[in-house]
N, C-alpha and C positions, 0 to 999 in steps of 0.2 A: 249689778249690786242691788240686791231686794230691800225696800225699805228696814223689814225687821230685823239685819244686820246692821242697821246705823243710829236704832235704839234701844232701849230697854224698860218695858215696864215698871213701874214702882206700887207698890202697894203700902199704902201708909200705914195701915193696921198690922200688917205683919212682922213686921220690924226682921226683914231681910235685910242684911250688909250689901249696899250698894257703893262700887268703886268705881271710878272713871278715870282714864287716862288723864289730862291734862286739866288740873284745875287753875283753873287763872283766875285772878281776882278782877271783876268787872262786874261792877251794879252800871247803871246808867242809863241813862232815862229823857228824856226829855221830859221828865220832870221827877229826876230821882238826883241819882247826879249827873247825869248828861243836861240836864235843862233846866229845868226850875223847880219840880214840883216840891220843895224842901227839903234835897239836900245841897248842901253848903258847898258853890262853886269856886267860892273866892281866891281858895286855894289849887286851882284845879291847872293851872300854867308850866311851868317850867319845872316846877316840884312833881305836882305830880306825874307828870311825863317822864323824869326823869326817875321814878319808881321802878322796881327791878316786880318781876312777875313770879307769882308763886306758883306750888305743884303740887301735886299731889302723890301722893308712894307709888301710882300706877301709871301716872303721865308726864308729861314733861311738855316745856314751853323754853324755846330759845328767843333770842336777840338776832339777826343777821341784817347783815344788809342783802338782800334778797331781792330786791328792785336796782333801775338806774335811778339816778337822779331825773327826778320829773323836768321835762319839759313846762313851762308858763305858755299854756294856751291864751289865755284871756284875764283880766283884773279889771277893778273898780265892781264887781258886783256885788249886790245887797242882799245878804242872806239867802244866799240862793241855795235849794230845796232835793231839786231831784234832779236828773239827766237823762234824757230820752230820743232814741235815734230816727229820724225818719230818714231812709235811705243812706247817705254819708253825711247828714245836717243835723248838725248837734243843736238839741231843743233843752233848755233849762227855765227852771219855775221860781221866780224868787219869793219869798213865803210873806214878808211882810208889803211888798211893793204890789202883790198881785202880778206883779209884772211877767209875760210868755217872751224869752228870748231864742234869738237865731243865734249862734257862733259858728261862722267859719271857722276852718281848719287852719286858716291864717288869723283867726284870734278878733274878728272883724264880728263886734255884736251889735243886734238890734232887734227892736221891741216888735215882736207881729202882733201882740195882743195884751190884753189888761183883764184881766177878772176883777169887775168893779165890786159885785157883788160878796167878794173874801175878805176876813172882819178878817185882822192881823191884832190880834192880841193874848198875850205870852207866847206860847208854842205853837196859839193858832194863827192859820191863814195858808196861803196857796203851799198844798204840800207835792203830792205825789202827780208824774205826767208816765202816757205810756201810749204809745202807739200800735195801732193797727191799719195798715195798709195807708190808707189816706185819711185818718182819722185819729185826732188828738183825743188822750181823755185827759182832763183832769179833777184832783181830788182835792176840797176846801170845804172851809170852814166858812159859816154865811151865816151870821148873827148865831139863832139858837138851835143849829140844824147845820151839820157835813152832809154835803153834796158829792155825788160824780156827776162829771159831763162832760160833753164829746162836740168835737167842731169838725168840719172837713176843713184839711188841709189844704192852702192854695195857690197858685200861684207855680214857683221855681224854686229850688235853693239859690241863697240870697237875695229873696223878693218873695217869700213866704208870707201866709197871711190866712185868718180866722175866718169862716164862716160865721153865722149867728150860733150863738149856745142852745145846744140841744139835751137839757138834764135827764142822764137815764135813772139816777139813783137819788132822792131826799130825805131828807125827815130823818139821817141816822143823828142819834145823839154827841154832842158836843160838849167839848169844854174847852179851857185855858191851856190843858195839859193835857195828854193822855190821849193826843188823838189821833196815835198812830199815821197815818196817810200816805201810807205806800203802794201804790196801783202797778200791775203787772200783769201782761198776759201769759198766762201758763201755755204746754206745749202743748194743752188737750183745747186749746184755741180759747177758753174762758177768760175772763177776766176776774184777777184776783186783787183785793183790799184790802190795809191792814185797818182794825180799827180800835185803839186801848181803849183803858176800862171808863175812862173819861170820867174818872175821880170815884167814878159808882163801884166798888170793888165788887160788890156780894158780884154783879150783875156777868161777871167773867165766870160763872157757872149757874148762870140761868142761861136754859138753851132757847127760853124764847125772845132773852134780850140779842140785840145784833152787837153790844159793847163790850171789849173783852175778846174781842175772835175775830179769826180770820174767815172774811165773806167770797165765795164765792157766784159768779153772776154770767150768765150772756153777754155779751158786746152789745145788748139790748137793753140791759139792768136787770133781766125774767131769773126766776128761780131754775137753774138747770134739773133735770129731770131723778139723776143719779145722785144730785146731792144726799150728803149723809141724815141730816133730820127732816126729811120727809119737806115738808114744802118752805123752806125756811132758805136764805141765803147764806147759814153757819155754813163753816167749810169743817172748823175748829174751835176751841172753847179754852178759856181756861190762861187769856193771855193777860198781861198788864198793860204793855205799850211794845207790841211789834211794829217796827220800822223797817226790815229789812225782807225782801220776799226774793228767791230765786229756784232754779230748776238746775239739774245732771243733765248729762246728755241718756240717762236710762230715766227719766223722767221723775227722779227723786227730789222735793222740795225739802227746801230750808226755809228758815224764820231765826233773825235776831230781834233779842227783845230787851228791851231796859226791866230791869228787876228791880226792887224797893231798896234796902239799903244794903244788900248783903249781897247778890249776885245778881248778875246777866247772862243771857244764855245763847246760845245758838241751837236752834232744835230741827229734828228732821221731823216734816208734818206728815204726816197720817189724814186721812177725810173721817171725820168725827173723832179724831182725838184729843183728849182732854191734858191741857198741861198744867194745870195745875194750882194757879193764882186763883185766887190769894191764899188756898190755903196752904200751897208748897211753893218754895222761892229757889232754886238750885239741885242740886239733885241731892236724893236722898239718902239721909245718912243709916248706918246701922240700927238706930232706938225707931226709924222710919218717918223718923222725921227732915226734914231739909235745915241746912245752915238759914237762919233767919225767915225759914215758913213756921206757920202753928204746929201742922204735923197734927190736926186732930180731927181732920175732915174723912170722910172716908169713900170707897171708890179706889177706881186705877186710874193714876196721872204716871205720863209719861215724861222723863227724864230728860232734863236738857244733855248734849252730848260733849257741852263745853260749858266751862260757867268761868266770870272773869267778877273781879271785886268791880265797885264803881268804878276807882281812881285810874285802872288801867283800859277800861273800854267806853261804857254808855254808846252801845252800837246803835247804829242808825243804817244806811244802805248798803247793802250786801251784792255781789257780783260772784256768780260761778263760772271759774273756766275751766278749760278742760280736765284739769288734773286738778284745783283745789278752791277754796271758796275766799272770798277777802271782804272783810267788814272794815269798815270804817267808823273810827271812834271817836267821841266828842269830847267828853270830859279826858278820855283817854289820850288823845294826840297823837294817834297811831292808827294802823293797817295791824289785823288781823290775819295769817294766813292760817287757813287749818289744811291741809293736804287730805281731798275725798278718798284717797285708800290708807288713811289716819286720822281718824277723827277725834282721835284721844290727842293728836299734837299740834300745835302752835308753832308758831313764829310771829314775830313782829318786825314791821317796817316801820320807819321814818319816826321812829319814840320823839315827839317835842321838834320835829322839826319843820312843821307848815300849822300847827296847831291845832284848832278840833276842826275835824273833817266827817262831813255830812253824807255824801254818797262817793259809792265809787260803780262805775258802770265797765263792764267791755266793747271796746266798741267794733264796728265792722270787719276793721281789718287787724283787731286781733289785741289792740294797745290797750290802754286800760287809763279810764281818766276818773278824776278826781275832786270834789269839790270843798274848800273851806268854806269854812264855818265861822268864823272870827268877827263881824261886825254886827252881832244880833244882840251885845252889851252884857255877854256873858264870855268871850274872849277878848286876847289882847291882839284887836289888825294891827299890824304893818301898813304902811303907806299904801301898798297896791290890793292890800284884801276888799270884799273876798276874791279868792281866784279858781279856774278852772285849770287842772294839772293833768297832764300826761305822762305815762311811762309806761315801761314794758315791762315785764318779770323776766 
């Protein structure tokens, strides 16, 4: 499946009629309405979970129950962030505590490390972990400056443990919101970073700012050679707050992204493609403008392949497996499934039933786990949140 079958150009000046399969209402954001950045969560519970999903004349989006009922891996964690496998040992980042946990497969957690240095305040603090071979990275926020950095790994599973911090990446811009922090290794061995606009909107189409785009780097943090703008770590441009990064097994990337107050998107990435923010929000309409962009910038911005209102997504961690992609939504309280030889359609799992849900990962042998969201004072925990969840499709 070649990339340029899983999107479509858009040209803002020409006012070509653009349709897509499946329109879903989903803004969301970690700081739109997935988070904070203004818009109004307070509502965001049981109502709007309980919201039915919209479509478009060319797409369509169901309800199923398409999962088992999750297994309860693990409870009592604190806003926890991302999910990352070394070997069968499930490694997670709790975002406000800095805290690096172990979890057995039997639900058994414990702390291997602390990231002192990760300022937790609104959306920021320990976000994104991703492993390579014997080597932890992770992705924060440290007073006025988002860091990566890397530990070797040590020890056994269940007697795991940090080496010293070794920073390959500083100095990217920060803020409260918008600070993307998704780390993932692509299959061309690189290491990939989401990182939003961190409130600077213009700067998601300056290609010299790093804010606003997805960064490509070495396991090293160096600029790779083939990057698309020449000696720069842009991978991509043109984002608001990407949180979700993954790969096909034919090597085709995705990106979910919070949108402002009108959609969310899930996009297939291109290397120097431009998507659009600020000044197109969802994909574009007939007059060639987008639902809730200006529509008066000009250039080629490329098309999200799904777009969801706030109240039903504000994606956050994305998992590709064999056959189709699964987001996990915050303001939304749901799973996402889009099926990779349909990209125009949807499904929804668990609508309002574990609440807003932050990553969803595959893991080793194939299951699929899951992390709430609920105790960072913009959901309603339950006694045992947050938790780490398992199931199978």
């Amino acid at each position: 499946m070649s990339t340029s079958a899983h999107f479509r150009t858009r040209r803002l000046l020409t006012g070509a009629a653009v349709s897509l399969a499946v329109v879903l209402s989903a803004c969301s954001s970690d700081s739109h309405s997935g988070e904070t950045d203004g818009r109004d969560e307070s509502a965001a519970g049981a109502a709007s979970a309980s919201s039915g999903s919209g479509s478009s004349d060319t797409g369509s989006t169901s309800s199923t129950p398409g999962a088992d009922s999750p297994a309860v891996v693990a409870t009592g964690l604190e806003s926890p962030w991302s999910i990352a496998f070394h070997g069968q040992t499930m490694l997670v980042s709790e975002r406000d505590s800095g805290r690096i946990l172990e979890v057995s497969a039997g639900g058994d957690v414990r702390e291997v490390g602390r990231i002192d240095d990760a300022s937790a305040s609104g959306e920021a603090g320990l976000h994104g972990l991703a492993v390579d071979d014997d080597r932890l990275y992770a992705f924060f926020a440290a007073g006025t400056e988002n860091r990566v950095v890397r530990f070797d790994l040590l020890g056994e599973a269940g007697n795991l443990s940090l080496s010293e911090e070794e920073t390959i990446l500083d100095g990217l811009p920060t803020a409260n919101f918008h600070n993307g922090g998704r780390l993932a290794f692509g299959p061309d061995g690189m290491l990939y970073a989401t990182l939003g606009d961190t409130g600077d909107r213009d700067s998601a189409q300056d290609e010299s700012a790093l804010s606003g785009k997805i960064l490509r780097m070495t396991p090293d943090g160096d600029v790779p050679d083939d990057n698309p703008f020449g000696d720069s770590l842009v991978f991509s441009m043109g984002h608001r707050n990407p949180q979700g990064i993954g790969w096909d097994d034919e090597g085709t990337m995705y990106a979910s992204e919070f949108g402002q107050d009108t959609w969310d998107e899930l996009n297939v990435i291109e290397a120097g493609g431009n998507y659009g923010w600020p000044e197109v929000e969802g994909i574009a309409q007939g007059d060639g403008a987008s639902d809730g962009g200006s529509g008066d910038g000009d250039g080629d911005f490329i098309d999200p392949v799904q777009q969801w209102s706030p109240d039903q997504a504000s994606p956050s961690g994305l998992a590709v497996t064999d056959d189709s992609i699964l987001i996990a939504g915050l303001r939304g309280e749901r799973l996402h499934q889009v099926p990779l030889d349909d990209l125009k359609s949807s499904s929804e799992l668990w609508t309002g039933e574990h609440g807003r849900l932050r990553d969803v990962v595959e893991a080793p042998d194939g299951s699929l786990l899951v992390l709430t969201n609920n105790t960072d004072g913009r959901g309603e925990p339950g006694p045992d949140d947050d938790r780490l969840l398992r199931f199978t499709l």
